[in-house]
mmCIF file as Biopython writes it, N, C-alpha, C and O atoms, coordinates in Angstrom:
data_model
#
loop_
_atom_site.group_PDB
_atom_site.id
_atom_site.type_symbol
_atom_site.label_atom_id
_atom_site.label_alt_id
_atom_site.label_comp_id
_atom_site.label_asym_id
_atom_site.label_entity_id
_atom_site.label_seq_id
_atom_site.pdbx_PDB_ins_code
_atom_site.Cartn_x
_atom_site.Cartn_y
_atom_site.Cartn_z
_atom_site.occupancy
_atom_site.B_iso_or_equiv
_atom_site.auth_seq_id
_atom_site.auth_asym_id
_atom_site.pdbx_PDB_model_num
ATOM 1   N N  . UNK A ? 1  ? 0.820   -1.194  0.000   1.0 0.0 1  A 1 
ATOM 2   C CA . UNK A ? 1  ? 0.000   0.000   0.000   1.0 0.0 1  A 1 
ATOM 3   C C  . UNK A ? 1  ? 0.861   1.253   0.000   1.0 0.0 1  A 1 
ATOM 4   O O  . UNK A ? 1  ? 0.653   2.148   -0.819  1.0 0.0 1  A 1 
ATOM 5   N N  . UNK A ? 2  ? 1.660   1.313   0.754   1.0 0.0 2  A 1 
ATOM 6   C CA . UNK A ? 2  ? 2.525   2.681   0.920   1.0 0.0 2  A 1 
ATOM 7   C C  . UNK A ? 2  ? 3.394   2.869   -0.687  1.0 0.0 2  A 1 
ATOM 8   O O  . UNK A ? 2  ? 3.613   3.917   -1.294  1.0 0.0 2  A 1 
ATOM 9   N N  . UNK A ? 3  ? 3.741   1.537   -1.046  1.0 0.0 3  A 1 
ATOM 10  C CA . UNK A ? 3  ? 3.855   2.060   -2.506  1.0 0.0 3  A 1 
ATOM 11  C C  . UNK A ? 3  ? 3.450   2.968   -3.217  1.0 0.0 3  A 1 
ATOM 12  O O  . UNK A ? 3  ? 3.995   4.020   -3.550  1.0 0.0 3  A 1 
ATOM 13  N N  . UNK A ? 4  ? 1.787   2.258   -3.614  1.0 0.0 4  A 1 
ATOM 14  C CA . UNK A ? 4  ? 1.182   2.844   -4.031  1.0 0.0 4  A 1 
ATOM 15  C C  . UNK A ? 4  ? 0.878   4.195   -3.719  1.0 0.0 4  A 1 
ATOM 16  O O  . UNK A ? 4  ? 0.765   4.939   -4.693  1.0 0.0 4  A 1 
ATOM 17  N N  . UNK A ? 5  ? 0.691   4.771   -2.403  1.0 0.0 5  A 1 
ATOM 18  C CA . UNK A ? 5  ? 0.680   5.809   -2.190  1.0 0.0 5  A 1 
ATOM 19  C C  . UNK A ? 5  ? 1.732   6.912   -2.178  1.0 0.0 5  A 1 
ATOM 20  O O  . UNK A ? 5  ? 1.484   8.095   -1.948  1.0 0.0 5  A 1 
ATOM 21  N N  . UNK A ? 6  ? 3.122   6.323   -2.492  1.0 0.0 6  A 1 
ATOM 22  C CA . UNK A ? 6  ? 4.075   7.198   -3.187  1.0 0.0 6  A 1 
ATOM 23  C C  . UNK A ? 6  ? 3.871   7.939   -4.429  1.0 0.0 6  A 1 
ATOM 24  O O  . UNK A ? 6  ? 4.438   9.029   -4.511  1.0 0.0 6  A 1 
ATOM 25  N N  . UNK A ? 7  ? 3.172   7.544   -5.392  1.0 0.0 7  A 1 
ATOM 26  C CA . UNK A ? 7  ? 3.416   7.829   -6.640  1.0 0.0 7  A 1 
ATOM 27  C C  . UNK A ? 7  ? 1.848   8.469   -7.002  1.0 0.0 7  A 1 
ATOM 28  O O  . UNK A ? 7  ? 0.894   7.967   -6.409  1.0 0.0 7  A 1 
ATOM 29  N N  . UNK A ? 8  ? 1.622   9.516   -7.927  1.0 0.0 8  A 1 
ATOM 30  C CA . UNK A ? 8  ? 0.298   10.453  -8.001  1.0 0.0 8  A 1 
ATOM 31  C C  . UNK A ? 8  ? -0.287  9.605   -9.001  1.0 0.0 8  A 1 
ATOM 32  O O  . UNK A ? 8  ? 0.099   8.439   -9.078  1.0 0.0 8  A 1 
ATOM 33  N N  . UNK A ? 9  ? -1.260  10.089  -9.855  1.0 0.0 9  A 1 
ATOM 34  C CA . UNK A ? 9  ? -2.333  9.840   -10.581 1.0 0.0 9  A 1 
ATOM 35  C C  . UNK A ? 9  ? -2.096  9.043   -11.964 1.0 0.0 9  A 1 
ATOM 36  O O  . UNK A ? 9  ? -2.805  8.246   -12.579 1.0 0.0 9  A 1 
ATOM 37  N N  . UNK A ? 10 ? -0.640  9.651   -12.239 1.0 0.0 10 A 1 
ATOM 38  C CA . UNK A ? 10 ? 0.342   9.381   -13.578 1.0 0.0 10 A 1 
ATOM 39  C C  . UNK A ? 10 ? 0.978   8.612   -13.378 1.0 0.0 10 A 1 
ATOM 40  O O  . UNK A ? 10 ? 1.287   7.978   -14.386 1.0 0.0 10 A 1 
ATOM 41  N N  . UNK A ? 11 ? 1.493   8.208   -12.288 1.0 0.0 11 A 1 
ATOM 42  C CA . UNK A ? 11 ? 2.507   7.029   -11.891 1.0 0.0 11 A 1 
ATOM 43  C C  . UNK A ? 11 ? 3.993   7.787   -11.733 1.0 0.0 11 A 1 
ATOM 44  O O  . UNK A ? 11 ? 5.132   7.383   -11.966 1.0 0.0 11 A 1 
ATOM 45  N N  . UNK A ? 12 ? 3.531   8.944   -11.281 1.0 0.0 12 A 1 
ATOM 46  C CA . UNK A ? 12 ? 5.195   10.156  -11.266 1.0 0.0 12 A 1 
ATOM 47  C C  . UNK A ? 12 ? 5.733   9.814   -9.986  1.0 0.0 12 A 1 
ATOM 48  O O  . UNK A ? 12 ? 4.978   10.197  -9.093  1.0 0.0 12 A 1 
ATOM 49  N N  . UNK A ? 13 ? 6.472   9.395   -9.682  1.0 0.0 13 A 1 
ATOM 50  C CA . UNK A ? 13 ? 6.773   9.518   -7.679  1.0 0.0 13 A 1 
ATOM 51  C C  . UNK A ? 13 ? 6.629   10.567  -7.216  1.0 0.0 13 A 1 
ATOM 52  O O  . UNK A ? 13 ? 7.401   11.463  -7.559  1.0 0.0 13 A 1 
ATOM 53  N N  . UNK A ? 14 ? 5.968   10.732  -6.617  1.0 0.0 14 A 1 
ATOM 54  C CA . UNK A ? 14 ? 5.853   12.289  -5.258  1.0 0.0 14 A 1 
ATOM 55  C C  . UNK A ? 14 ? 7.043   12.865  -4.893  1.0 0.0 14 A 1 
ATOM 56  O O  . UNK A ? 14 ? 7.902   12.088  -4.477  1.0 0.0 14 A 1 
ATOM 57  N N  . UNK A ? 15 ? 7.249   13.769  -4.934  1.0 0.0 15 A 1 
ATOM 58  C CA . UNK A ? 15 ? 9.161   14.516  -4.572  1.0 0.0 15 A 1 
ATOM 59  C C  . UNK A ? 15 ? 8.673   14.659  -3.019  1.0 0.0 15 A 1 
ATOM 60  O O  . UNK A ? 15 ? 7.532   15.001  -2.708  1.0 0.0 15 A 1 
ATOM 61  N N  . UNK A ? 16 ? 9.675   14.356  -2.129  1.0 0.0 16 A 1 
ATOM 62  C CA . UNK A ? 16 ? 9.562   15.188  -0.776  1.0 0.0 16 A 1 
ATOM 63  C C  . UNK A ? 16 ? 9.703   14.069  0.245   1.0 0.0 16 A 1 
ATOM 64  O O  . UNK A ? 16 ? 8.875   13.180  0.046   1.0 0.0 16 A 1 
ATOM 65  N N  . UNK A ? 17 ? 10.661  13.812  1.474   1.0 0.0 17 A 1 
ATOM 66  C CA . UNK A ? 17 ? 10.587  13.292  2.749   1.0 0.0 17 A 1 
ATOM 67  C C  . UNK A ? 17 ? 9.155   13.237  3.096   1.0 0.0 17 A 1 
ATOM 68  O O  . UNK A ? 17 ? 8.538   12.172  3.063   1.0 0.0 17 A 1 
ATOM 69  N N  . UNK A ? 18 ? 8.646   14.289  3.407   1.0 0.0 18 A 1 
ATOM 70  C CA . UNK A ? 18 ? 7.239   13.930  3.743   1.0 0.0 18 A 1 
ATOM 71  C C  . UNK A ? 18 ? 6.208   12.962  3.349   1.0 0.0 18 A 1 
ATOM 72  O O  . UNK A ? 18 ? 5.649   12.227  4.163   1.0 0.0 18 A 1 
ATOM 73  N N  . UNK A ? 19 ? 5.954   12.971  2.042   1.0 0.0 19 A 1 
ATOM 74  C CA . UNK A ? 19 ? 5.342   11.995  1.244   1.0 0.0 19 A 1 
ATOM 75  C C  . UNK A ? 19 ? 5.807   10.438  1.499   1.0 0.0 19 A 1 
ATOM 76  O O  . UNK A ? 19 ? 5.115   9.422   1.439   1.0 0.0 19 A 1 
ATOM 77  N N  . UNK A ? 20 ? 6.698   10.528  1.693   1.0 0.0 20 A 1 
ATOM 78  C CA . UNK A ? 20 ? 7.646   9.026   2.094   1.0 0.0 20 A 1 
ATOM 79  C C  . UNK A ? 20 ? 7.069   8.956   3.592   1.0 0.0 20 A 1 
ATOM 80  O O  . UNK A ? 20 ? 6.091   8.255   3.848   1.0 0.0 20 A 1 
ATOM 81  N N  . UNK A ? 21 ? 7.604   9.576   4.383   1.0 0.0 21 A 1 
ATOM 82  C CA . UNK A ? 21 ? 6.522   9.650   5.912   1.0 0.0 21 A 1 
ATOM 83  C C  . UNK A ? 21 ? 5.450   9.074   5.725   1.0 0.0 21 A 1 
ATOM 84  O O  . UNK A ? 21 ? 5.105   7.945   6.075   1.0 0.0 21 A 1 
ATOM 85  N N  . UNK A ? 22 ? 4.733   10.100  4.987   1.0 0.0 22 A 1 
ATOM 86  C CA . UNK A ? 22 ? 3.054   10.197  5.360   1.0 0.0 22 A 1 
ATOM 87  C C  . UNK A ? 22 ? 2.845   8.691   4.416   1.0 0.0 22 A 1 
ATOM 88  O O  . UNK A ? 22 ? 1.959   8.066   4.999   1.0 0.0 22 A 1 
ATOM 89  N N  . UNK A ? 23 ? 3.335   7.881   3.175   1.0 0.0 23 A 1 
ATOM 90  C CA . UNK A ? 23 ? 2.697   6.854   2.946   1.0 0.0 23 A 1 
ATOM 91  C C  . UNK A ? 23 ? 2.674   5.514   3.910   1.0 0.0 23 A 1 
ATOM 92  O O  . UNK A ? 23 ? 1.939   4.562   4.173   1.0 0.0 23 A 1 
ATOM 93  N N  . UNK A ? 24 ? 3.992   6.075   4.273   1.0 0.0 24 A 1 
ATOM 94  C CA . UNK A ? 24 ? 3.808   4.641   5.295   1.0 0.0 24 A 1 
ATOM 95  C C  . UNK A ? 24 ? 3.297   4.634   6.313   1.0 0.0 24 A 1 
ATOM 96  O O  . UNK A ? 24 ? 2.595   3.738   6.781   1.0 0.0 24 A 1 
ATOM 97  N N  . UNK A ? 25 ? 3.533   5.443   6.693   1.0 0.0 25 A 1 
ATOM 98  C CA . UNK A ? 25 ? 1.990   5.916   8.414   1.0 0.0 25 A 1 
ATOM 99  C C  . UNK A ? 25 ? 0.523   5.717   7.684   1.0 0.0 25 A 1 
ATOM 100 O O  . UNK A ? 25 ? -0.233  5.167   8.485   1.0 0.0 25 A 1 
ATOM 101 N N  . UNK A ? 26 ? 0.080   5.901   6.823   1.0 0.0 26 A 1 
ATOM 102 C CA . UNK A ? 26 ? -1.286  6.112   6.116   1.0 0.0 26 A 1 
ATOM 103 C C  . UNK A ? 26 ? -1.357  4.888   5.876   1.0 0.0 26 A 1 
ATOM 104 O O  . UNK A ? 26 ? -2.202  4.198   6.446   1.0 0.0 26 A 1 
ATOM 105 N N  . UNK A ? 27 ? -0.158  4.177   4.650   1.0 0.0 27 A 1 
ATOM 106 C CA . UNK A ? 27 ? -0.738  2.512   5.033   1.0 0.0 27 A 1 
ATOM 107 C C  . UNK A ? 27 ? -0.180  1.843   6.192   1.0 0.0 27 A 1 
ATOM 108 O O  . UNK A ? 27 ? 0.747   1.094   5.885   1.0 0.0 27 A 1 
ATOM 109 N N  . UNK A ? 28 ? -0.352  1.866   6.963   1.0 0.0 28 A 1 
ATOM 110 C CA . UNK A ? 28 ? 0.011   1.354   8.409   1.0 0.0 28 A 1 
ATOM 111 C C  . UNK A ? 28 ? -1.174  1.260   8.993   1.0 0.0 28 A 1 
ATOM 112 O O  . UNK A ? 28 ? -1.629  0.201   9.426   1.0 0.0 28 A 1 
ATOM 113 N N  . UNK A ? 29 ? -1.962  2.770   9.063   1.0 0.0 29 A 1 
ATOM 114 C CA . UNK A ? 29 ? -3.053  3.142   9.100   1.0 0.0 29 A 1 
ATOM 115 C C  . UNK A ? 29 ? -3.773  2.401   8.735   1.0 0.0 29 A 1 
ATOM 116 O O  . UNK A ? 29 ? -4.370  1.746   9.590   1.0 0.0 29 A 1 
ATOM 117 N N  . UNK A ? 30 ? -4.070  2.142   7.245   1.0 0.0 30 A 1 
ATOM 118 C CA . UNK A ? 30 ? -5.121  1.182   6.443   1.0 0.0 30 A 1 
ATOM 119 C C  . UNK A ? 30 ? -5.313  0.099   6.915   1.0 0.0 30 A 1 
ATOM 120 O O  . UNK A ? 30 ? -6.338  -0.371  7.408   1.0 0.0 30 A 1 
ATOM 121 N N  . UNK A ? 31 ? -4.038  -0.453  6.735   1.0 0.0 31 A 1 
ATOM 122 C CA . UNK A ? 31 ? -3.701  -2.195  7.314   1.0 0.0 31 A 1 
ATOM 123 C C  . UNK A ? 31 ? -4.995  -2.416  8.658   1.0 0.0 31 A 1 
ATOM 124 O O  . UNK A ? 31 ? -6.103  -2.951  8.694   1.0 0.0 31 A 1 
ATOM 125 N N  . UNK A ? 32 ? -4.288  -1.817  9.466   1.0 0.0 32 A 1 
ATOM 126 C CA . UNK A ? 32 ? -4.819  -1.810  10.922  1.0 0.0 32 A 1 
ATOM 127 C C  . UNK A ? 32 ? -6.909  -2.224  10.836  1.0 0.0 32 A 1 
ATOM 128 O O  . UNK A ? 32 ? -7.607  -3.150  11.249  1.0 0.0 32 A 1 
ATOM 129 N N  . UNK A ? 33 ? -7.238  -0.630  9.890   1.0 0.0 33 A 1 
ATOM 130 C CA . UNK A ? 33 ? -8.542  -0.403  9.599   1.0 0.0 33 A 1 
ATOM 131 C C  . UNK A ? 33 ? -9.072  -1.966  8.814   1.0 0.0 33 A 1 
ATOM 132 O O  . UNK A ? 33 ? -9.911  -2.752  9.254   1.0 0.0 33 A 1 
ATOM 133 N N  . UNK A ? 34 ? -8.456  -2.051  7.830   1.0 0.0 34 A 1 
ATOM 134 C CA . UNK A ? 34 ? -8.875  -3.389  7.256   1.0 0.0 34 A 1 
ATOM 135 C C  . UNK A ? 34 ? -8.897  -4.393  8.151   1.0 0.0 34 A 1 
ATOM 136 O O  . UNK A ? 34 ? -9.976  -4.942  8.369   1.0 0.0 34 A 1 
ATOM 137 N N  . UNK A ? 35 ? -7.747  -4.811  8.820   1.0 0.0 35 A 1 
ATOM 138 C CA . UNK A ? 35 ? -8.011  -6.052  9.999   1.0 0.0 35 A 1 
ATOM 139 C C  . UNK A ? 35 ? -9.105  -5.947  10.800  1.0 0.0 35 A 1 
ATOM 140 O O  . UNK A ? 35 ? -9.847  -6.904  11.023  1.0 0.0 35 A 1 
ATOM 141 N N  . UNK A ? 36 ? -9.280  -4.740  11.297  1.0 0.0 36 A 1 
ATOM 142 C CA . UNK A ? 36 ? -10.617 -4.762  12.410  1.0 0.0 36 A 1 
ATOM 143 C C  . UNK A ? 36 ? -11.456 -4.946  11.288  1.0 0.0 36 A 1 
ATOM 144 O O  . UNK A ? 36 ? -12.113 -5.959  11.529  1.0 0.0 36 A 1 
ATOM 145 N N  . UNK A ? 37 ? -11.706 -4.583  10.414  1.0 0.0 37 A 1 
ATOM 146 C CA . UNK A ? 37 ? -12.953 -4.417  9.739   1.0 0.0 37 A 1 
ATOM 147 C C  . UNK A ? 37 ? -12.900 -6.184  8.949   1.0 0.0 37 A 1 
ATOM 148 O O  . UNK A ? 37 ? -13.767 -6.391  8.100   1.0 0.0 37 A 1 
ATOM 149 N N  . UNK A ? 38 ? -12.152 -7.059  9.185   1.0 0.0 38 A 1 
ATOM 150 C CA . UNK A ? 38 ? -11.709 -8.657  8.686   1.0 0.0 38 A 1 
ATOM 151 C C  . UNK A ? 38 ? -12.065 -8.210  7.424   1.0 0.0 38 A 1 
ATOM 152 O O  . UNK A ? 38 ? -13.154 -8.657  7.062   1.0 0.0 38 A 1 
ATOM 153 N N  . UNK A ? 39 ? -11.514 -7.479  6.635   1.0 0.0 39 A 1 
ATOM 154 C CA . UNK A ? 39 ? -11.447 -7.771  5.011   1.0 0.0 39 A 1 
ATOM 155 C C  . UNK A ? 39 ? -10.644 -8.672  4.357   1.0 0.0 39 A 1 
ATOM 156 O O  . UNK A ? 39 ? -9.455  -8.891  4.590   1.0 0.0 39 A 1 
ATOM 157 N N  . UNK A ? 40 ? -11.269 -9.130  3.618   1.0 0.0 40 A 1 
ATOM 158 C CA . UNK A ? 40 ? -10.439 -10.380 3.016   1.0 0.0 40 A 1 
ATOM 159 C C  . UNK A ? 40 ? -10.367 -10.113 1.469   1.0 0.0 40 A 1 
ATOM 160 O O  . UNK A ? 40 ? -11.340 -9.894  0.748   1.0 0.0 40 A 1 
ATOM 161 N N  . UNK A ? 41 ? -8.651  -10.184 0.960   1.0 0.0 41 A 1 
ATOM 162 C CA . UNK A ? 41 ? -8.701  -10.069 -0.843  1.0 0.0 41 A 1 
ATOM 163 C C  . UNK A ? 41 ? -8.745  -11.358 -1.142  1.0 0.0 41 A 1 
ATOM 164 O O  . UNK A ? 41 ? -8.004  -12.119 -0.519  1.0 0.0 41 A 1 
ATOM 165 N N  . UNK A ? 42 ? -9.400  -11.737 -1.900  1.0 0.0 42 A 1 
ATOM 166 C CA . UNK A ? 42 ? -9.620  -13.246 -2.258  1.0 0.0 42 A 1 
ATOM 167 C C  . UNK A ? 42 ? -8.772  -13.046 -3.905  1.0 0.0 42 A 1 
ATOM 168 O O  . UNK A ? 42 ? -8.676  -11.925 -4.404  1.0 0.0 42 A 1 
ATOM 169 N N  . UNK A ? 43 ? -8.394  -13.884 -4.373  1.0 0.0 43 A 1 
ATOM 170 C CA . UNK A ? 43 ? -7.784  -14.252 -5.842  1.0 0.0 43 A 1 
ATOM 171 C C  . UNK A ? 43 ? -8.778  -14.931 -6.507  1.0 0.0 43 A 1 
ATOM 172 O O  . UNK A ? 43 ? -9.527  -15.698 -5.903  1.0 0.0 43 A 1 
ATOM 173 N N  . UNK A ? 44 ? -8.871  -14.704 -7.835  1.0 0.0 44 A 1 
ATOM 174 C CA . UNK A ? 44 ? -10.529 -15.773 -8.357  1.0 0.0 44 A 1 
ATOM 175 C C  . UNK A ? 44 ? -9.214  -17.046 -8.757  1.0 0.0 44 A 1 
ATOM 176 O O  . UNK A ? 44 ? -7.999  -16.929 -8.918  1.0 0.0 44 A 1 
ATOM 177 N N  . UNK A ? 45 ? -10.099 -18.178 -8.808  1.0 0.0 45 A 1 
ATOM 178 C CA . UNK A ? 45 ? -9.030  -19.559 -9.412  1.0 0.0 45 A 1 
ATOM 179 C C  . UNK A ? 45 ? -8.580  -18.771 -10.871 1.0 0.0 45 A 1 
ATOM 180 O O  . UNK A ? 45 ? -8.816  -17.585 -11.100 1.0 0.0 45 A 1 
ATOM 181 N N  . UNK A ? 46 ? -7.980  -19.576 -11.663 1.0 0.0 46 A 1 
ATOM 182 C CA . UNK A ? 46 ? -7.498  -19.303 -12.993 1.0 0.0 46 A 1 
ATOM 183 C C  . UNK A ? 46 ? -8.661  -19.789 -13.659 1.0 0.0 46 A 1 
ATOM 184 O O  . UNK A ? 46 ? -9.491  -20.540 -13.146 1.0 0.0 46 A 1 
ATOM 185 N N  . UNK A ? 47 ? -8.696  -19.311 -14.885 1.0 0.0 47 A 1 
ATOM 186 C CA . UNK A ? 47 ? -9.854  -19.437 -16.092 1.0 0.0 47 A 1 
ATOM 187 C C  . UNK A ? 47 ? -8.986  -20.664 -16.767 1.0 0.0 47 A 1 
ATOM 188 O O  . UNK A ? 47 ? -7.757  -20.687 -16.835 1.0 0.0 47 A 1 
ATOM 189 N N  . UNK A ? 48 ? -9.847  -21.635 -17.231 1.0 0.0 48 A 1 
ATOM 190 C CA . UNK A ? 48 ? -9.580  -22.624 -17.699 1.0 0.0 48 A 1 
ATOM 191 C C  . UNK A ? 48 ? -8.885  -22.202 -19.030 1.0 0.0 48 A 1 
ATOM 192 O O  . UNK A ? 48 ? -9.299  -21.048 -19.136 1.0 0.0 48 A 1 
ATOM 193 N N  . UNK A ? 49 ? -8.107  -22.418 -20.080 1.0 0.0 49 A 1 
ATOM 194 C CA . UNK A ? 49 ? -7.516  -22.421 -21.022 1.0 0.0 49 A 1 
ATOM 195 C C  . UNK A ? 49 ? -8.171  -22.196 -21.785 1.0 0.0 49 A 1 
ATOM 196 O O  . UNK A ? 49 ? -8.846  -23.199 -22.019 1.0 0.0 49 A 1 
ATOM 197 N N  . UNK A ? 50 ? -8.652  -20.701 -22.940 1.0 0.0 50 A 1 
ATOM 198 C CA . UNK A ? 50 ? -9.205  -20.813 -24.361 1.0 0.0 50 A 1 
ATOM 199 C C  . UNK A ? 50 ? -8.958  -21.403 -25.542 1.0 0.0 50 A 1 
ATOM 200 O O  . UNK A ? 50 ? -8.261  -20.804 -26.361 1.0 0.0 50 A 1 
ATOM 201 N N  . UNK A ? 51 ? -9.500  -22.715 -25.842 1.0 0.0 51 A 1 
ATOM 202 C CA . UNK A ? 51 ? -9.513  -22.881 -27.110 1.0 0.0 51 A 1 
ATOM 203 C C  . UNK A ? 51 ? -9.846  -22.630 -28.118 1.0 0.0 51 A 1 
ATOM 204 O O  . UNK A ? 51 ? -11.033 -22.372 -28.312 1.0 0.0 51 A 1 
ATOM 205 N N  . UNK A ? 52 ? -8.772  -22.608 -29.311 1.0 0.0 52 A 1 
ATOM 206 C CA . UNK A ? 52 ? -8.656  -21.953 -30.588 1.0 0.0 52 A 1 
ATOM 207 C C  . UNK A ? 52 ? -9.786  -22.614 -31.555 1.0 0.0 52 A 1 
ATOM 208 O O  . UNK A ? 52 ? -10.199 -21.917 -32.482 1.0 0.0 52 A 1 
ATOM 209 N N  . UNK A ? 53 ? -10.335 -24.003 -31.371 1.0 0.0 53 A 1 
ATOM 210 C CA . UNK A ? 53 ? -10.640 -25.200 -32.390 1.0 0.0 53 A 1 
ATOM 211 C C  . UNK A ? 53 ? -12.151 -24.228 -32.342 1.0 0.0 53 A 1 
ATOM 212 O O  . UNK A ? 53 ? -13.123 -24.563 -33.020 1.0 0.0 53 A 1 
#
């Protein structure tokens, strides 16, 4: 998450110490919120293979 929250709208990295701070406190933040709240990312299985025939 804090990745993601480095970098703006364009995929530019954010200039500044701060921004580096504030993503990882913010997802630290998130993390936390999601656990209490038991969110779960699930993966779907894989799609069976398209055939050409």
């Amino acid at each position: 998450m804090a990745y993601g929250l480095r970098f703006d709208e364009r995929g530019r990295p954010r200039r500044g110490m701060a921004w580096e701070m504030a993503a990882t406190l913010l997802a630290e933040q998130l993390v936390l919120q999601l656990e209490r709240a038991n969110f779960v990312v699930l993966k779907r299985p894989p799609r069976p293979p398209h055939s050409a025939g």
